[in-house]
Backbone as numpy.savetxt, mean C-alpha at the origin, in Angstrom:
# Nx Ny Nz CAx CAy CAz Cx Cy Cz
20.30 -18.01 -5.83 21.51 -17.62 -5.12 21.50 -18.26 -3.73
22.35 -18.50 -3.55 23.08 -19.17 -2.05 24.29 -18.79 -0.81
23.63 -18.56 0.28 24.40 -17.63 0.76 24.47 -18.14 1.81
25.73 -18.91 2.56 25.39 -19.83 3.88 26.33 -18.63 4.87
25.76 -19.06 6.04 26.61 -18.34 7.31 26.23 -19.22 8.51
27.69 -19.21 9.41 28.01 -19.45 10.78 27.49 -18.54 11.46
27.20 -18.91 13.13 27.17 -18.19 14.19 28.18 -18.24 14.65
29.07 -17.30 15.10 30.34 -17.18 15.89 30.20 -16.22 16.90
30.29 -16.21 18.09 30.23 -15.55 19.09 28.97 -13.80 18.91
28.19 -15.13 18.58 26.49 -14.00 18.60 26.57 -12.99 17.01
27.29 -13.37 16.66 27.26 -12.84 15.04 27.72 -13.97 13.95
26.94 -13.46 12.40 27.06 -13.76 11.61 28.39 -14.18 10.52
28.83 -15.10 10.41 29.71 -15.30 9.66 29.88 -15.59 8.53
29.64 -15.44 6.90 29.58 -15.98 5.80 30.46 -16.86 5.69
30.22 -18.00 5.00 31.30 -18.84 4.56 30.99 -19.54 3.16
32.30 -20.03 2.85 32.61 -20.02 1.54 32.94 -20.97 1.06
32.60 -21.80 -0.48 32.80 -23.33 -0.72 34.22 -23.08 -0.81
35.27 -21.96 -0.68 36.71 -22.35 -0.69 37.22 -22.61 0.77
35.85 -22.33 1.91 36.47 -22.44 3.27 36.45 -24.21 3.43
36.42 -25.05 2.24 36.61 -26.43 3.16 35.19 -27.11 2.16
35.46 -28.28 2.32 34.38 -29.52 1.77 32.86 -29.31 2.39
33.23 -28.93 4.02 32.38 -28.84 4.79 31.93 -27.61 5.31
31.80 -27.04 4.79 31.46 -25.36 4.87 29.58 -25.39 4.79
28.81 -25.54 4.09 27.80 -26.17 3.91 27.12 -26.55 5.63
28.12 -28.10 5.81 27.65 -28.45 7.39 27.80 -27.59 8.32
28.79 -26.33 8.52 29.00 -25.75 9.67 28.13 -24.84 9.41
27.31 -24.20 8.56 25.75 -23.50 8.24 25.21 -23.65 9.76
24.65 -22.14 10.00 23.13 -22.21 10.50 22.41 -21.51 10.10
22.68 -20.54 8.99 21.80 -19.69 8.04 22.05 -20.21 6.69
20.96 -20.80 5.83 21.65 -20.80 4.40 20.14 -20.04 3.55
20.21 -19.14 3.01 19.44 -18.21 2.45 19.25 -18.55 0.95
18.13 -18.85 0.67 18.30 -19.20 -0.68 17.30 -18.17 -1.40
18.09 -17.53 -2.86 17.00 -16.65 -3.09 16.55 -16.82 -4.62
15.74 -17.25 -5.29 15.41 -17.99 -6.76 17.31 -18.61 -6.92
16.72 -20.08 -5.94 18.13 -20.96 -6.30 17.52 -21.48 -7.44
18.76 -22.31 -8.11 18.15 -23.10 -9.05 18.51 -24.81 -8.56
18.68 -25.53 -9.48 18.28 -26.91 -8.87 20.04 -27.19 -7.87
20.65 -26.98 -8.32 22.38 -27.11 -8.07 22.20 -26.95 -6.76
22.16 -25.69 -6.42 21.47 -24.69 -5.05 20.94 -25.95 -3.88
19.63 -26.03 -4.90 18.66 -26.42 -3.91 19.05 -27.98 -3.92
19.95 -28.53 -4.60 20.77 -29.87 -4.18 21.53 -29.78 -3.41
22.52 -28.61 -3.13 22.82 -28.71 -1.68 22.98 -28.37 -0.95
21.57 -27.84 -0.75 21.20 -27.82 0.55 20.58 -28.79 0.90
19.77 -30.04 0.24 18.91 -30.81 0.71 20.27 -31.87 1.15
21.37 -32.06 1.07 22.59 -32.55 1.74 23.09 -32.72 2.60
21.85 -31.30 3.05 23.02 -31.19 4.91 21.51 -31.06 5.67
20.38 -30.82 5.12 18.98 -30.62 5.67 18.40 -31.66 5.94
17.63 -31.93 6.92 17.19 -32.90 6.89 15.46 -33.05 6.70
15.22 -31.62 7.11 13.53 -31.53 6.00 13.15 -31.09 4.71
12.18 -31.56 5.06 11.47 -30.98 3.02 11.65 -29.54 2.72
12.04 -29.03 1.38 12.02 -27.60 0.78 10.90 -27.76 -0.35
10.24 -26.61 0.01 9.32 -25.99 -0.96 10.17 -25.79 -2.11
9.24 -25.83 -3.37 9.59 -25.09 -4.36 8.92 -23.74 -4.64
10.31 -22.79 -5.47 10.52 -21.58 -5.75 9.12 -21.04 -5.44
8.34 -21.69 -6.72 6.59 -21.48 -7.10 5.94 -21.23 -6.11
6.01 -22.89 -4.74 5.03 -22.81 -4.04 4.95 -21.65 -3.08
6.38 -21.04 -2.81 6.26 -20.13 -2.00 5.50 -19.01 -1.88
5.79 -18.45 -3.16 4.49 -17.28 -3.73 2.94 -17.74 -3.82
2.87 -18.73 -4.04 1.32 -19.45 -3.50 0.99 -19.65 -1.87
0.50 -19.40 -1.24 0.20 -19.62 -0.29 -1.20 -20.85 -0.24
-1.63 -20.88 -0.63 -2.62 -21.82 -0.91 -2.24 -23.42 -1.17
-0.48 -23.33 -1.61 -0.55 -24.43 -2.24 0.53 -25.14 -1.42
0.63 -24.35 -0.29 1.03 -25.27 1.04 0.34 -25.22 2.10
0.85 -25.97 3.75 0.67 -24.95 4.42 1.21 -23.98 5.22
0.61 -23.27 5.97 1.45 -21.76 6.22 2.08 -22.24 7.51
1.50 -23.00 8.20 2.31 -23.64 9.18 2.87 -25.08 9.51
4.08 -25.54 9.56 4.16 -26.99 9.17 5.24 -27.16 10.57
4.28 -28.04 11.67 5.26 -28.81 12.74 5.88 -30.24 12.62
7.16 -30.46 12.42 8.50 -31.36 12.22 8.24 -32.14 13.89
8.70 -33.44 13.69 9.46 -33.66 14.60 10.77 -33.34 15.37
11.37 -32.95 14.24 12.91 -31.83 14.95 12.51 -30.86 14.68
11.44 -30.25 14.07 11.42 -28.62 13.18 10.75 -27.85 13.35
10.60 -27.00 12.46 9.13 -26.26 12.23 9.50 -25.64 10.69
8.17 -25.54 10.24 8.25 -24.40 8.73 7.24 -23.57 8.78
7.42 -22.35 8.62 6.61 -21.15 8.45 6.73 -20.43 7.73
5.64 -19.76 6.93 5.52 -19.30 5.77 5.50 -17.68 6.17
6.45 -16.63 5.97 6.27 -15.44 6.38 6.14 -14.28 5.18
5.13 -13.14 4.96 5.05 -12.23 4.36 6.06 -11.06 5.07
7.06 -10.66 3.94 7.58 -9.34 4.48 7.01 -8.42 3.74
6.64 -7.11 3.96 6.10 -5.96 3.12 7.44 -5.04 3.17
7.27 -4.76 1.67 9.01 -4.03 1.00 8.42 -2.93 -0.44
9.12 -2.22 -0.73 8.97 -1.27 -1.72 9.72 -2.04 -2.83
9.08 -2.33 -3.91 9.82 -2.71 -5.43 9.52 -1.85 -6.33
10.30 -1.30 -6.88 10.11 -0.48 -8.05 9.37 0.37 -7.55
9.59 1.22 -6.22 8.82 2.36 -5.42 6.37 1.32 -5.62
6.79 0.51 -5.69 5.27 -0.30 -5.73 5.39 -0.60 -4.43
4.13 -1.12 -3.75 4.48 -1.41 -2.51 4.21 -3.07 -2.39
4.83 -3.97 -1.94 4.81 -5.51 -2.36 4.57 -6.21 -0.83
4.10 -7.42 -1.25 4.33 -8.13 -0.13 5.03 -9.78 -0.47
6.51 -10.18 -0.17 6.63 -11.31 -0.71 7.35 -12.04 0.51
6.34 -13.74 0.13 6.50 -14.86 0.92 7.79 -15.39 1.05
8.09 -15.50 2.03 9.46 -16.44 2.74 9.55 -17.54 3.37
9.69 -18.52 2.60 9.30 -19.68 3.74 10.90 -20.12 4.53
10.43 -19.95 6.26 11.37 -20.29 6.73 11.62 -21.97 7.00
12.87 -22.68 6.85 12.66 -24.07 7.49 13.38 -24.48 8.65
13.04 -24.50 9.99 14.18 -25.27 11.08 14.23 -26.10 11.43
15.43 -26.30 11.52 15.51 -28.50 11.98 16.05 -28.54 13.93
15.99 -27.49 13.92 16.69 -27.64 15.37 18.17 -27.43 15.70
18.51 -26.75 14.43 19.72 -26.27 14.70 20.38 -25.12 13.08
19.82 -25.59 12.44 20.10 -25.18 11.10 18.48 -24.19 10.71
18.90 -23.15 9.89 17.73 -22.26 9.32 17.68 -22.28 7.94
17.14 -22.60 7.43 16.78 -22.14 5.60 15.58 -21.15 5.31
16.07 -20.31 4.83 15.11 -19.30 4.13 14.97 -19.19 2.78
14.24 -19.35 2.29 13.54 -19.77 0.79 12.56 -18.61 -0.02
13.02 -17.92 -0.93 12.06 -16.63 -1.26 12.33 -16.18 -2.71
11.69 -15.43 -3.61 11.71 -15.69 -4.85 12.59 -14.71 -5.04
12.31 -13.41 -4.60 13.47 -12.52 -4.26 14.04 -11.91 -3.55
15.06 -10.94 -3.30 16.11 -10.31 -1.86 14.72 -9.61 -1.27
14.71 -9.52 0.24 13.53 -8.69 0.97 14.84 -7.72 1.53
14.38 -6.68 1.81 15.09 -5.53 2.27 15.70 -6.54 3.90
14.98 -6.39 4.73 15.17 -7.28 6.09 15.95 -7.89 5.98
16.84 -8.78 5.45 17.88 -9.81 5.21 18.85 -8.85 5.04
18.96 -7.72 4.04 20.09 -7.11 4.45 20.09 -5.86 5.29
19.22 -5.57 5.81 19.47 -4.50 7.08 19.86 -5.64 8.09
19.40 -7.23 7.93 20.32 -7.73 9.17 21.57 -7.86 9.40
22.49 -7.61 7.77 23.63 -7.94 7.27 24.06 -6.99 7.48
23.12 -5.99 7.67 24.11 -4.14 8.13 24.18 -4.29 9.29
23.44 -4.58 10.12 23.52 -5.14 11.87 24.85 -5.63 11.85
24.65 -6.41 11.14 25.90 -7.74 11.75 27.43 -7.09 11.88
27.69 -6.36 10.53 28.90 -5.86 9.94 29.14 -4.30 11.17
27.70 -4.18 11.78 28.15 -3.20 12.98 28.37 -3.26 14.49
28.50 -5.27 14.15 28.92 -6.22 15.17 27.20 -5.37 16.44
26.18 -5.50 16.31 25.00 -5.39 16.96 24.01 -6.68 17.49
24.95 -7.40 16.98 23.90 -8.62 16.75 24.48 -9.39 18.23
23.81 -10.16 18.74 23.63 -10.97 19.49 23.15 -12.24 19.47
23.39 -13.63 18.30 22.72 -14.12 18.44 22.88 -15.72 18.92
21.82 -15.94 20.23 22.26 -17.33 20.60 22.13 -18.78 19.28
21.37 -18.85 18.79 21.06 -20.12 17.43 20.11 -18.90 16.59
19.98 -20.86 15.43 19.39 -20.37 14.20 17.71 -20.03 14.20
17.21 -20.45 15.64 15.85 -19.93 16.01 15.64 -18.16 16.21
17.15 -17.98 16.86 17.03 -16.29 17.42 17.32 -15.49 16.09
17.82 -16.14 15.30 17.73 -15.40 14.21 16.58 -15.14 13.49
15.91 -16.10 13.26 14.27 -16.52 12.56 13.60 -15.13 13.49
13.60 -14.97 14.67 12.66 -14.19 15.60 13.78 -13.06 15.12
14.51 -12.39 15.26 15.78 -10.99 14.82 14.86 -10.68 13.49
14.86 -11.48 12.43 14.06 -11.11 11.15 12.88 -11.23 11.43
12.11 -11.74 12.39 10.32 -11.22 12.50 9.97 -9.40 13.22
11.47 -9.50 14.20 11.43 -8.19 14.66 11.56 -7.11 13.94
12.76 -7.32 12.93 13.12 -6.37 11.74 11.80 -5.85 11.04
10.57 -7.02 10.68 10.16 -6.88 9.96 8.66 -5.83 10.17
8.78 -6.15 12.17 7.94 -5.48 12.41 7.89 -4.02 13.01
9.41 -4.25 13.23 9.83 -2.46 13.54 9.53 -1.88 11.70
10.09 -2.63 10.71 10.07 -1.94 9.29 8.46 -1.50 9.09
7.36 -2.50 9.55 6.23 -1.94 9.44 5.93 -0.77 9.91
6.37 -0.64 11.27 5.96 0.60 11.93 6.64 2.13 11.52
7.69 1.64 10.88 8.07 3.01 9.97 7.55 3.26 8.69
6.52 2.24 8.50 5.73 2.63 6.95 4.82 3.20 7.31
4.41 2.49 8.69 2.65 3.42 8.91 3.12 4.91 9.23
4.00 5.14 10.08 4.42 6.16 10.08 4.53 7.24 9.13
5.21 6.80 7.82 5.49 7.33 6.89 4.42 7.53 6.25
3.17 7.00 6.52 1.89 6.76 5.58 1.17 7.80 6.28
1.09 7.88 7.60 0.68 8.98 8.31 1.03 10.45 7.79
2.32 10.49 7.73 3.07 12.24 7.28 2.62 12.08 6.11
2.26 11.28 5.06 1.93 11.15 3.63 0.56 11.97 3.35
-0.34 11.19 4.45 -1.92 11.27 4.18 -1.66 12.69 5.03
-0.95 13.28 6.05 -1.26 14.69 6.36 -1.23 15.88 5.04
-0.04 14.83 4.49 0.00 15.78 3.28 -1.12 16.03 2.18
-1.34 15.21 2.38 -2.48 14.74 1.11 -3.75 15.87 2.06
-4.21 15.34 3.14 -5.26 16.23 3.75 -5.19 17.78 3.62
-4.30 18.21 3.82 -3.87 19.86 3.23 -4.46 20.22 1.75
-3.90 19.04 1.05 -4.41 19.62 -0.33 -5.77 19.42 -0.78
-6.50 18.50 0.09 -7.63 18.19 0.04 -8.57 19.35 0.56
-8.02 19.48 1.67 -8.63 21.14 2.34 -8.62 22.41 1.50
-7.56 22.32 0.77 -7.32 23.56 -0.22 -8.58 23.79 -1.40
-8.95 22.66 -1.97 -9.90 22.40 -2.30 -9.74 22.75 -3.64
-8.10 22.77 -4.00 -8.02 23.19 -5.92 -8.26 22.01 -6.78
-8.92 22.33 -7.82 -9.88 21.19 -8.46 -8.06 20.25 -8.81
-7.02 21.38 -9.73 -5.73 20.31 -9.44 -5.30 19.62 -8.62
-5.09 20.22 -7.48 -4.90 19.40 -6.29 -5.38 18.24 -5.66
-6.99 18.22 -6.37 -7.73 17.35 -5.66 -7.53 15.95 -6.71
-7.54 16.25 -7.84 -7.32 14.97 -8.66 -5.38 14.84 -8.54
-4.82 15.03 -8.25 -3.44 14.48 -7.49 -4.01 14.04 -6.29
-4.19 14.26 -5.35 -5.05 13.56 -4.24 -5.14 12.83 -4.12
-6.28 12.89 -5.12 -7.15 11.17 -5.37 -6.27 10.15 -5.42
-5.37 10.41 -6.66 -4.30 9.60 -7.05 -3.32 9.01 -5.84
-3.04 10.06 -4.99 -2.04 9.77 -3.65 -2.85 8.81 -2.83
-3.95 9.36 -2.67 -5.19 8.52 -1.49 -5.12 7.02 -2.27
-5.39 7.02 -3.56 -5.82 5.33 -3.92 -4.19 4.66 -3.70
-3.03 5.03 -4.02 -1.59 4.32 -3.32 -1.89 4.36 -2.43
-2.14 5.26 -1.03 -1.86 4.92 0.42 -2.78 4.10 0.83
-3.96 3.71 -0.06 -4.84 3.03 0.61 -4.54 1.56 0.69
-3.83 1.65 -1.34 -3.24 0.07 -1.07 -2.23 -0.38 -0.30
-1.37 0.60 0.25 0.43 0.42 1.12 -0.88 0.29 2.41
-1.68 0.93 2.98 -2.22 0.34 4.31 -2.85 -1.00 4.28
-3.10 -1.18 3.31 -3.83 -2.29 3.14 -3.15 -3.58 3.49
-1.73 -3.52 2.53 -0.50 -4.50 2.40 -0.11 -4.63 3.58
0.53 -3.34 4.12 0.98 -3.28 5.57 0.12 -3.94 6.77
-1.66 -3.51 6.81 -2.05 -4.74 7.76 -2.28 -5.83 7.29
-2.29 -6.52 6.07 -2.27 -8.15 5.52 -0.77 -8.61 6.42
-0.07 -7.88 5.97 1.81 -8.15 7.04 1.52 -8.24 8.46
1.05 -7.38 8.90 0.42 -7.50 10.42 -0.03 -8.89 10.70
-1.16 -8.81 10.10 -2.27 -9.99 10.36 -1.26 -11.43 10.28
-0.58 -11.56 9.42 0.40 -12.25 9.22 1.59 -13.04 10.02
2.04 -11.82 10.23 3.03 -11.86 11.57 2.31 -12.11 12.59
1.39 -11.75 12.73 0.95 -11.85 14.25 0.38 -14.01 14.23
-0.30 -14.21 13.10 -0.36 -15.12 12.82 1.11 -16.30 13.11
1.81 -15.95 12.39 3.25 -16.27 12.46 3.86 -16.52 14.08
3.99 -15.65 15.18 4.37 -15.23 16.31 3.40 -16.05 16.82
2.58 -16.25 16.60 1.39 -17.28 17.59 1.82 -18.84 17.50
1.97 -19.12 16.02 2.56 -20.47 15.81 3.60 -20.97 16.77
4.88 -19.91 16.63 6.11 -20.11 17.32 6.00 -19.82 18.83
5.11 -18.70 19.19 4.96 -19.33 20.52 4.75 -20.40 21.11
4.19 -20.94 20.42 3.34 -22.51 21.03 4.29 -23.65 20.71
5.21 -23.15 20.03 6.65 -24.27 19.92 7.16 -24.97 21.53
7.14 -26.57 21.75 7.51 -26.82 23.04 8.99 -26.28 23.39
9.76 -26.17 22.13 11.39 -25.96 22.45 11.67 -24.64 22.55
10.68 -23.78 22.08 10.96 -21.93 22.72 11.96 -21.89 23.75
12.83 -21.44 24.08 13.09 -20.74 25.15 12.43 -19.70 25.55
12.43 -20.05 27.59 11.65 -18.66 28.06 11.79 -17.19 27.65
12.76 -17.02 27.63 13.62 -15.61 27.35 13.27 -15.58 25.55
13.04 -16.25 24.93 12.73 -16.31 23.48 10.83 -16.18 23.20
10.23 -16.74 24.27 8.32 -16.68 24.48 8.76 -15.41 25.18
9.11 -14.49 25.85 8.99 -13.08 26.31 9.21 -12.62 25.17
10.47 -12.46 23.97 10.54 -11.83 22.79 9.69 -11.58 22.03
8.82 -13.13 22.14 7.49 -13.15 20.93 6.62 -12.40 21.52
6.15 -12.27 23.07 5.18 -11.67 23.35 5.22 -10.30 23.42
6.63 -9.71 23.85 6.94 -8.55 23.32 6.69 -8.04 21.59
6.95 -8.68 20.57 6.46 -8.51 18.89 5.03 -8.43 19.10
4.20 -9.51 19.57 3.01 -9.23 19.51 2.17 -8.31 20.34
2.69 -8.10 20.96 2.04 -6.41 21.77 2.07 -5.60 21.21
4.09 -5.56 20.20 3.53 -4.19 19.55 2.89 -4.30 17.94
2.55 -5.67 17.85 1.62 -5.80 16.62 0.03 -5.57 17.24
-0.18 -5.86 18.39 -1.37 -5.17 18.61 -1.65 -4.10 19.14
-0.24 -3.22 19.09 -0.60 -1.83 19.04 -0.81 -1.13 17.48
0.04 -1.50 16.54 -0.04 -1.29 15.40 -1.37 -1.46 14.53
-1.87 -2.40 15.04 -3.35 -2.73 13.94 -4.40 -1.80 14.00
-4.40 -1.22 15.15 -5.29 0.29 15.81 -5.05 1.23 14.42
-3.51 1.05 14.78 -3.47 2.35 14.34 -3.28 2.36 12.36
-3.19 0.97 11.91 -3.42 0.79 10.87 -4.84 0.82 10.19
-6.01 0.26 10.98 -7.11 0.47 10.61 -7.63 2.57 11.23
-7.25 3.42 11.92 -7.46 4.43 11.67 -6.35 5.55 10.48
-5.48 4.94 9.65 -4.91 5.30 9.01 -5.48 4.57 7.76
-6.42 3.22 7.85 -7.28 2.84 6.68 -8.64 4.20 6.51
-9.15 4.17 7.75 -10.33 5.06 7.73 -10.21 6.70 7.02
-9.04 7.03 7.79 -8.34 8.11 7.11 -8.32 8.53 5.71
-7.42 7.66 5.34 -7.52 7.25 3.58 -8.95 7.76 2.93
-9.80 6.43 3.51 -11.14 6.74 3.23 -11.86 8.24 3.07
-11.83 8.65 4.56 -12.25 9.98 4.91 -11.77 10.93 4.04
-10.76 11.03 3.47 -9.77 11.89 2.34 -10.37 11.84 1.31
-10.42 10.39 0.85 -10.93 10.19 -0.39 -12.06 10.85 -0.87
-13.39 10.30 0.42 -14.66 10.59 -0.08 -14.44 12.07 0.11
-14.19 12.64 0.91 -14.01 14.07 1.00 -13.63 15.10 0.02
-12.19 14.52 -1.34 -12.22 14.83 -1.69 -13.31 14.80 -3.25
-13.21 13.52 -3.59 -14.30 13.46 -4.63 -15.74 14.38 -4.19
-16.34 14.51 -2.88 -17.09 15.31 -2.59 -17.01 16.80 -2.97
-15.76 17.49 -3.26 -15.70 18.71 -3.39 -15.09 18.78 -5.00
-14.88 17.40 -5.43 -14.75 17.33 -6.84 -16.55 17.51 -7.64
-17.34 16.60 -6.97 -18.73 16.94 -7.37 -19.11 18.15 -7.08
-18.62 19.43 -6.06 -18.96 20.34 -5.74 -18.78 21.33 -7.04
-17.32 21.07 -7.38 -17.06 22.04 -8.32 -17.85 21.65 -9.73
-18.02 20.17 -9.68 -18.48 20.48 -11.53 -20.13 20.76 -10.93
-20.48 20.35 -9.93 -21.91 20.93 -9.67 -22.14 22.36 -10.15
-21.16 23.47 -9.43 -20.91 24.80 -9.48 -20.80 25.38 -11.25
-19.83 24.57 -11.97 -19.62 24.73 -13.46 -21.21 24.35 -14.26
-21.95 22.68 -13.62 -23.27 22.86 -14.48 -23.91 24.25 -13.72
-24.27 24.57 -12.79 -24.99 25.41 -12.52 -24.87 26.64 -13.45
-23.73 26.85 -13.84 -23.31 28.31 -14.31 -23.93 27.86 -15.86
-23.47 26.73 -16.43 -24.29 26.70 -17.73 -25.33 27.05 -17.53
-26.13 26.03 -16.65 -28.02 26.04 -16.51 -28.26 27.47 -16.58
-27.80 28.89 -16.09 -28.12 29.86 -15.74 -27.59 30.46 -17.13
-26.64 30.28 -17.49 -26.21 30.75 -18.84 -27.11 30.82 -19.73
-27.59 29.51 -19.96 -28.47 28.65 -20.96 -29.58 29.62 -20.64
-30.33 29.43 -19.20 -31.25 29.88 -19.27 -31.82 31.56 -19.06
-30.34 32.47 -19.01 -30.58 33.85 -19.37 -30.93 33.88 -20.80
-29.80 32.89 -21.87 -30.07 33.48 -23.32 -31.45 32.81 -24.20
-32.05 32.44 -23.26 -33.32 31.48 -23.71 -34.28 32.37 -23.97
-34.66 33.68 -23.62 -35.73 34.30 -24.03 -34.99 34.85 -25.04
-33.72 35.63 -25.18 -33.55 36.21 -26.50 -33.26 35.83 -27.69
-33.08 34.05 -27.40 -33.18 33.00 -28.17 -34.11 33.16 -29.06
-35.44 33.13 -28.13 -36.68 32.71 -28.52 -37.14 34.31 -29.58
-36.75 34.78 -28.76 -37.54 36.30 -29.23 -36.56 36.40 -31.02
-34.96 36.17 -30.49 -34.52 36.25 -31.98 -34.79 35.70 -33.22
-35.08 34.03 -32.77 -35.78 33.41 -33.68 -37.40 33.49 -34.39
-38.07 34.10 -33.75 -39.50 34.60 -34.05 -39.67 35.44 -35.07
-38.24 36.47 -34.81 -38.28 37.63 -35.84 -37.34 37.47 -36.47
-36.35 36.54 -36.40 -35.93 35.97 -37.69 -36.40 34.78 -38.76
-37.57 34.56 -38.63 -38.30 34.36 -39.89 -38.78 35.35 -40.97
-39.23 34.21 -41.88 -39.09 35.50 -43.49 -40.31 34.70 -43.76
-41.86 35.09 -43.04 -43.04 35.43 -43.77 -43.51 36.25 -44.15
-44.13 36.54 -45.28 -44.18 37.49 -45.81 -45.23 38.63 -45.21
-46.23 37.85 -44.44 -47.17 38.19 -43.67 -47.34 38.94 -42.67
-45.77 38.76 -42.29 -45.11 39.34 -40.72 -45.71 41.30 -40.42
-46.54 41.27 -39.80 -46.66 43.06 -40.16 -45.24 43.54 -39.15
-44.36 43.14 -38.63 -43.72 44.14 -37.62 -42.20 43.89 -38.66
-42.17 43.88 -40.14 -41.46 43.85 -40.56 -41.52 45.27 -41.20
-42.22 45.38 -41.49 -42.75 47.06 -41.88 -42.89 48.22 -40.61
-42.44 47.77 -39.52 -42.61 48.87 -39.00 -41.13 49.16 -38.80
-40.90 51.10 -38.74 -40.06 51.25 -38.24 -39.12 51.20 -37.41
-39.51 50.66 -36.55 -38.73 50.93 -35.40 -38.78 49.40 -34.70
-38.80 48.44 -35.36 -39.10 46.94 -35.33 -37.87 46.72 -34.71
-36.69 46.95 -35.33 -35.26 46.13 -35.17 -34.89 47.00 -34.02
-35.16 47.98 -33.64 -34.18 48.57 -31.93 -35.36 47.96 -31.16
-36.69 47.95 -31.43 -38.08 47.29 -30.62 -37.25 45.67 -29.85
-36.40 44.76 -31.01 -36.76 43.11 -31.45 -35.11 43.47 -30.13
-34.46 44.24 -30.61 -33.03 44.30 -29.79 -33.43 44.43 -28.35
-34.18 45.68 -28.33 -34.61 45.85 -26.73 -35.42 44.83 -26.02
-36.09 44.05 -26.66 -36.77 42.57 -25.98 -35.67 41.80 -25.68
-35.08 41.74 -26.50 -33.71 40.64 -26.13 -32.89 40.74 -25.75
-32.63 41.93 -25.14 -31.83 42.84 -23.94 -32.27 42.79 -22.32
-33.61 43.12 -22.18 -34.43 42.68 -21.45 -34.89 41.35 -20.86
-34.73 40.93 -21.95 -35.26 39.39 -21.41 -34.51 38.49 -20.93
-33.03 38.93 -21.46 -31.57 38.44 -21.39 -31.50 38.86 -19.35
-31.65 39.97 -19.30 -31.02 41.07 -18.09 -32.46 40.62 -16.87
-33.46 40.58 -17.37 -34.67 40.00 -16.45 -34.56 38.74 -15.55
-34.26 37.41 -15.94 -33.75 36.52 -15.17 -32.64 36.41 -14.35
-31.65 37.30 -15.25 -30.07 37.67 -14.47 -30.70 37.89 -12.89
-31.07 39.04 -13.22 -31.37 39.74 -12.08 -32.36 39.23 -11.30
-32.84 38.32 -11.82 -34.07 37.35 -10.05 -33.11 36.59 -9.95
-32.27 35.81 -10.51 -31.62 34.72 -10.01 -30.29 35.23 -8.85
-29.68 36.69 -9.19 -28.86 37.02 -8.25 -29.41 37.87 -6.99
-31.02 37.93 -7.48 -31.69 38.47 -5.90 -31.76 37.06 -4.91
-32.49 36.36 -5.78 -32.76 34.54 -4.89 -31.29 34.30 -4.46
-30.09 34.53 -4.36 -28.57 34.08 -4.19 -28.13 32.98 -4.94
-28.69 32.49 -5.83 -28.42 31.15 -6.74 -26.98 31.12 -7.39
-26.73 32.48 -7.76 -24.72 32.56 -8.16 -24.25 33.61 -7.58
């Protein structure tokens, strides 16, 4: 899909192959999202640098993440987004020529259209197709900071039930703790990323001043964020082991109760089986009073260990 837009007085304008032959050239956003070849023919029309393909983008390996133009720049950006309530992280490669922006990505990232909700609430401000590139690094890093957030009230929740210490509760837990561990995880790979990203473009000679204050503003509050992403990693952790700890507590508690089970009915085990043999030899088969004798041993012997094991405090 292909989606070009004008800047017109600091906002976004879509335009349309019925606005004119040249609709295309008056572009400074053209968004491409799994184009197919048509697409990506023309745009290479009015562009004057190289486009990745669809593939390479999702590879990171198989470009590189930062590429300086003589008119340009290309940068490879991770946004972190919810798909199918999963938590994702997918590559965007941006391209600028010095006046024109292409964004290249396999599918829609949330950020592209919360900028499109901006726009339509006339919020936007934007001088070129660079301030836009930096508008979507900001989006992306205010969006982080409402996940950690959200990951925070998550794991409080989760800690409650962990404290509660119900063997149900705790295996839901678990389950909650191993998602939040991977959404923190994703979320600082995005960090690390961006911040990566924001370093590149600082060091661009054509920044504007007022545009190197923006970046250094993003990256302050990406290095406030990583704090608090790695103690919301630890967290996780701390939950986790904590709870599996009181998961071993309880089946500890359940063998114990066998072991003690087992080993009250072990003498009347023993004693029952002795005198339930059939030799003929046996003299306490002939005596009277054998079978209330054979009961009262195995009453006793049953009730004898009970009772040291709940003097020692063992249950």
């Amino acid at each position: 899909m292909l989606t070009a837009y004008a800047i017109d007085n600091g906002r976004l304008v879509q335009l349309h192959p019925e606005a004119g032959a040249d609709w295309l050239q008056r572009s400074r956003w053209l968004d491409l999202v799994d184009p197919n070849d048509a697409e990506r023919a023309a745009v290479a029309s009015v562009f004057g640098l190289p486009l990745l393909d669809t593939e390479d983008v999702d590879e990171l390996e198989a470009s590189a993440h930062h590429v300086t133009y003589a008119n340009g720049l290309q940068v490879n950006c991770l946004f972190f987004h919810q798909l199918e309530e999963q938590p994702r992280n997918t590559n965007v490669s941006f391209v600028y020529d010095g006046k024109r922006l292409v964004s290249l990505s396999s599918r829609e990232i949330p950020h592209a259209r919360l900028l499109r909700m901006r726009n339509q609430r006339g919020t936007l401000d934007l001088e070129d197709a660079f301030a836009l590139l930096l508008l979507l690094l900001e989006i992306k890093v205010d969006a982080l900071a409402d996940e950690m957030e959200q990951a925070y009230r998550t794991l409080e929740d989760i800690s409650r039930l962990v404290l509660g210490r119900d063997a149900e509760d705790l295996e839901d837990a678990i389950d909650g703790l191993a998602e939040q561990e991977d959404l923190v995880g994703k979320v600082r790979l995005c960090l690390m990323d961006g911040q990566r990203d924001l370093k590149f473009l600082f060091r661009q000679r054509s920044v504007l001043p007022e545009q190197r204050e923006w970046i250094s503003e993003m990256l302050g509050d990406i290095e406030t964020l990583l704090p608090h992403n790695t103690f919301l990693s630890e967290k996780a952790d701390f939950l986790l082991n904590t709870a599996q700890g009181f998961l071993n507590i309880e089946q500890s508690q359940i063998m114990k109760i066998f072991s003690i089970v087992a080993l009250v009915f072990l003498p009347p085990t023993l004693i029952a089986a002795i005198y339930g043999m059939n030799f003929r030899l046996m003299p306490e088969l002939n005596w009277p009073w054998g079978y209330p004798i054979a009961l009262g041993l195995m009453v006793v012997a049953g009730i004898s260990p009970y009772l040291y094991f709940k003097r020692k405090g063992w249950f």
